[in-house]
C-alpha positions as CSV (number, residue, x, y, z in Angstrom):
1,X,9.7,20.8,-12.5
2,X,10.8,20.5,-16.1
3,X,13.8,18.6,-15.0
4,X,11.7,16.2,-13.3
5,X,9.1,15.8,-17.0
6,X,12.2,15.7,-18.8
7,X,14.0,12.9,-16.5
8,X,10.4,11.3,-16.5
9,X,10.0,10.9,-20.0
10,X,13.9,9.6,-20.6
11,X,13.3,6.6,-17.8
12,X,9.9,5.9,-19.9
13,X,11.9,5.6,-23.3
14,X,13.5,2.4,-22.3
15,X,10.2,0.6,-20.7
16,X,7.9,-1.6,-23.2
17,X,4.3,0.5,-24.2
18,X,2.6,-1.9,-22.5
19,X,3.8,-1.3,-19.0
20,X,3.3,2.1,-19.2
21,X,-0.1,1.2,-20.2
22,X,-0.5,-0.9,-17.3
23,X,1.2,1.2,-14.6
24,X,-1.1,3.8,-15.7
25,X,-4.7,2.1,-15.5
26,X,-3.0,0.9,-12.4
27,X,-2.6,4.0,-11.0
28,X,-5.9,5.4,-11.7
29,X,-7.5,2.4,-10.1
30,X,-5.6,3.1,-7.2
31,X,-6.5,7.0,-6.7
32,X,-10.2,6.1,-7.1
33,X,-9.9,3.2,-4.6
34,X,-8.6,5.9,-1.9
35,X,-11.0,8.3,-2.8
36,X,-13.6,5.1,-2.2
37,X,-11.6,4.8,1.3
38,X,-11.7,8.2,2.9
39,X,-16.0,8.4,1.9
40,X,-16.1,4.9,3.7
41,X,-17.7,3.6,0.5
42,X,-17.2,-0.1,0.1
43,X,-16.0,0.2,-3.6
44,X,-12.7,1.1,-2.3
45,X,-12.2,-2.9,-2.1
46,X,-13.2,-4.1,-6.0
47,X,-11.6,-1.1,-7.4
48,X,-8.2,-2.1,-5.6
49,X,-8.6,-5.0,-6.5
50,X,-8.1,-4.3,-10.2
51,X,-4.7,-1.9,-9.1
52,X,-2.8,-4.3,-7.1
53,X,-3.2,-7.2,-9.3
54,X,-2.1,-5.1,-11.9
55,X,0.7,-3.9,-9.7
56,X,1.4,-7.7,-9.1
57,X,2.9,-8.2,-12.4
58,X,4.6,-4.6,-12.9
59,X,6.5,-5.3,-9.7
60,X,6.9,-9.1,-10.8
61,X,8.3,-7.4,-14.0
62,X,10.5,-4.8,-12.3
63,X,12.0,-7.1,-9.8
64,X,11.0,-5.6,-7.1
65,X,9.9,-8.2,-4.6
66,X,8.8,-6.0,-1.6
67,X,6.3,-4.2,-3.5
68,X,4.9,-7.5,-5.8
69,X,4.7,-9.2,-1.9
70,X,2.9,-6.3,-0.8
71,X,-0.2,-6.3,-3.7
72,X,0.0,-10.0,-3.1
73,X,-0.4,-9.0,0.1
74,X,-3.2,-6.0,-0.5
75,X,-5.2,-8.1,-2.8
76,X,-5.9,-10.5,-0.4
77,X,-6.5,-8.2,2.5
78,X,-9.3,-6.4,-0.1
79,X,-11.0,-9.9,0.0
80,X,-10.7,-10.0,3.7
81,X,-12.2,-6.0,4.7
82,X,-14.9,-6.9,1.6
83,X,-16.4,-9.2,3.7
84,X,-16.1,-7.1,7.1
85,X,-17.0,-4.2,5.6
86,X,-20.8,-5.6,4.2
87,X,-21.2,-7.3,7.8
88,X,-20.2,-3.8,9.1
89,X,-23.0,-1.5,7.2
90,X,-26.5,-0.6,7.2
91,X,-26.6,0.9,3.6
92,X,-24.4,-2.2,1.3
93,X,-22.2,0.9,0.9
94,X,-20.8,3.0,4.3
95,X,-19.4,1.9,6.9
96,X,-18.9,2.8,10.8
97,X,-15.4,3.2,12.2
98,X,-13.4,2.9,15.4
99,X,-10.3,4.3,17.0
100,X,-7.8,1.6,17.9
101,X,-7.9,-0.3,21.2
102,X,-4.7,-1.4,22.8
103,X,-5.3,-4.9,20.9
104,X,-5.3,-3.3,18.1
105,X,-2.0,-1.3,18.5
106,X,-0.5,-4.6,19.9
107,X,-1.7,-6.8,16.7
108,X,-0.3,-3.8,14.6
109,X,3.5,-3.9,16.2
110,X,3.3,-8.0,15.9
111,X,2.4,-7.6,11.9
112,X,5.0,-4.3,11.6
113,X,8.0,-6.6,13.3
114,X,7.0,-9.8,11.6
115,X,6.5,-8.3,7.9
116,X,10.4,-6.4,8.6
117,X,11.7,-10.4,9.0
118,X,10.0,-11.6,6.5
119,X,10.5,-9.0,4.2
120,X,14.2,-9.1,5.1
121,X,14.7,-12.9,4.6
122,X,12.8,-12.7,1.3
123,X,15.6,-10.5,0.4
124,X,18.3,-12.2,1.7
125,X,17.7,-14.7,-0.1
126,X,16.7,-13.0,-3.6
127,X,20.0,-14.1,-5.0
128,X,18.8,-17.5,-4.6
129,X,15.4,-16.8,-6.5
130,X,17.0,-14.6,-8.8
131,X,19.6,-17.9,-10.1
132,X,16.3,-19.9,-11.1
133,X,16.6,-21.2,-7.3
134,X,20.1,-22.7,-7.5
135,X,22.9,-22.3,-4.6
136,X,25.4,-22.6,-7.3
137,X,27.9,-19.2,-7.4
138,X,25.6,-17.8,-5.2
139,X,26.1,-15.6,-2.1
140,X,23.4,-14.9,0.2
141,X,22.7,-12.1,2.6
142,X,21.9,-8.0,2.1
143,X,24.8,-6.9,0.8
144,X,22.9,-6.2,-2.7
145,X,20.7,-3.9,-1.5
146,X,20.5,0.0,-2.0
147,X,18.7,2.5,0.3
148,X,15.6,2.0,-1.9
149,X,15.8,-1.6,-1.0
150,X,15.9,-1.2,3.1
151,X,13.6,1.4,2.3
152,X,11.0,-1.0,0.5
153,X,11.4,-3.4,3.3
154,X,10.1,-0.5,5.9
155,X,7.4,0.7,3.8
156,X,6.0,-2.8,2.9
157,X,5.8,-3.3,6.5
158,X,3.9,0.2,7.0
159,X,2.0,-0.7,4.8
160,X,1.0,-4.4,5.6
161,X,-0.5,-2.9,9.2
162,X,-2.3,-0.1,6.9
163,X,-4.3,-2.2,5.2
164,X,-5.1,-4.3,8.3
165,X,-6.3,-1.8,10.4
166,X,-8.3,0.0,7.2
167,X,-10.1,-3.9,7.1
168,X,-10.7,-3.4,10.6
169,X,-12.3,0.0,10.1
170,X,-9.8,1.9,12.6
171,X,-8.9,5.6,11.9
172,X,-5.2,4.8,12.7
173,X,-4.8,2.5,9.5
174,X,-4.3,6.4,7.9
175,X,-1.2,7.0,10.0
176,X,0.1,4.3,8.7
177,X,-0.4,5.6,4.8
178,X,0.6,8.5,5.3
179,X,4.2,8.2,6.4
180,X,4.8,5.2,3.9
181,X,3.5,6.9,1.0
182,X,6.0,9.7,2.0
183,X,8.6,7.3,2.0
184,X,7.4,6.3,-1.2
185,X,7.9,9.4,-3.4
186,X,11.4,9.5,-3.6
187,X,12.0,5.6,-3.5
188,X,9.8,4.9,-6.3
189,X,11.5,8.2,-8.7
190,X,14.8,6.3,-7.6
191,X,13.8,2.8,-9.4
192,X,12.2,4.7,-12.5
193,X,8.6,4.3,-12.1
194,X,7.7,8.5,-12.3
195,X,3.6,7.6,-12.4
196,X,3.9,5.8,-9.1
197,X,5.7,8.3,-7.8
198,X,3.4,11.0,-8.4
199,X,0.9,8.5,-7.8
200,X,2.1,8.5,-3.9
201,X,2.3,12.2,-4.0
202,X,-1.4,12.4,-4.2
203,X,-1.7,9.2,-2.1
204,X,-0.1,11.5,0.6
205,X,-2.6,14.4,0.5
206,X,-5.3,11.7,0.2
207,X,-4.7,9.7,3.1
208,X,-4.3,13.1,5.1
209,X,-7.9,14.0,4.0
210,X,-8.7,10.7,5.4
211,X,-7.8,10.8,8.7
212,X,-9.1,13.8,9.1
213,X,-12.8,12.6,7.5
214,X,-12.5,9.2,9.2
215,X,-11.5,10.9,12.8
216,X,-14.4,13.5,12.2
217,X,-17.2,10.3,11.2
218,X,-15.9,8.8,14.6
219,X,-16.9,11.7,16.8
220,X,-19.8,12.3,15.0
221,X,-20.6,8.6,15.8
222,X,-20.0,9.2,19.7
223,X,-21.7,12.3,19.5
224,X,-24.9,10.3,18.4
225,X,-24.7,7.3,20.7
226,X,-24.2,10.1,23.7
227,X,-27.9,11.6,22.5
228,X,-29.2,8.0,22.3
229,X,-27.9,7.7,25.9
């Protein structure tokens, strides 16, 4: 543990204040915005909102494509399940949930397999972006990447059907969480950003918590409809 602080604090020395700054309120915006999620409250979406922009930049900043796609990504999603989510509660606040039809498990493989291509071709072709958009001296394909890389393509993926299925109000959209954030841990040590790692370490209990609370508010919901039968 004192290896990890001391490692931690030697990867910080080399970053500007500010994005330490940044990554932090970032972070903390993004742990209350799962808390939000797993009581159903609708504040999960504006508090996001505020993280991933945030996240938008640091990961501009970092180069690390995959993850600025994926808050491009997640910050328009929040829009999206702003707007389902007040059509979708009595209260402005709560929301009902649902377990995922075949539809919805079909949609989800069709987003998983499309956001691997296009995840894949964005970074095929970072060499390309990264010369100011000029083929000249460059070589595209994979070859540049690192484990963390391929590893960023599978998670951004994960996570892409995540925040679909949590704007659709399915339980499974946890699933989802869970094994990318796990993925996330170690990838995100690996490129230097310690807060976001920890940051997914609590992500990872968190999502587990909600599953369970979202599974248990969807029997409780059948429960009641059966008595209203």
């Amino acid at each position: 543990m004192i290896d990890f602080f001391n490692n931690l604090s030697a990867q910080y020395q080399s970053y500007d204040t500010y994005l330490i700054v940044l990554e932090a309120i970032a972070t903390f915006f993004g742990i209350i915005s799962v808390y939000y999620s797993i009581k159903k409250n609708i504040w999960v979406y504006p508090t996001g909102i505020i993280s991933t922009v945030l996240f938008i930049y640091i990961m501009f900043v970092f180069g690390l494509l995959g993850d600025m796609l994926i808050n491009v990504y997640y910050t328009v999603m929040s829009i999206y399940g702003w707007i389902l989510w007040r059509q979708n509660t009595n209260d402005n606040v709560h929301i009902n949930v649902e377990k995922a039809s075949p539809k919805d498990w079909k949609n989800a493989i069709i987003l998983f397999v499309g956001s691997l291509v296009f995840v894949g071709l964005i970074y095929y072709y970072k060499p390309f972006i990264d010369n100011n958009f000029s083929m000249e001296n460059v070589k595209l394909g994979l070859y540049h990447l690192d484990w963390a890389n391929y590893m960023d393509i599978v998670t951004t993926s994960l996570f892409l059907v995540g925040m679909f299925l949590m704007a659709k109000r399915i339980v499974e959209n946890w699933i989802f969480w869970i094994v990318a954030d796990l993925i996330c841990i170690p990838m995100m040590l690996y490129k230097g950003l310690g807060i976001t790692s920890l940051q997914y370490f609590v992500f990872t209990f968190m999502a587990t918590v909600g599953y369970i609370e979202w599974l248990k508010t969807w029997k409780n919901q059948n429960k009641n409809e059966e008595q209203v039968d």
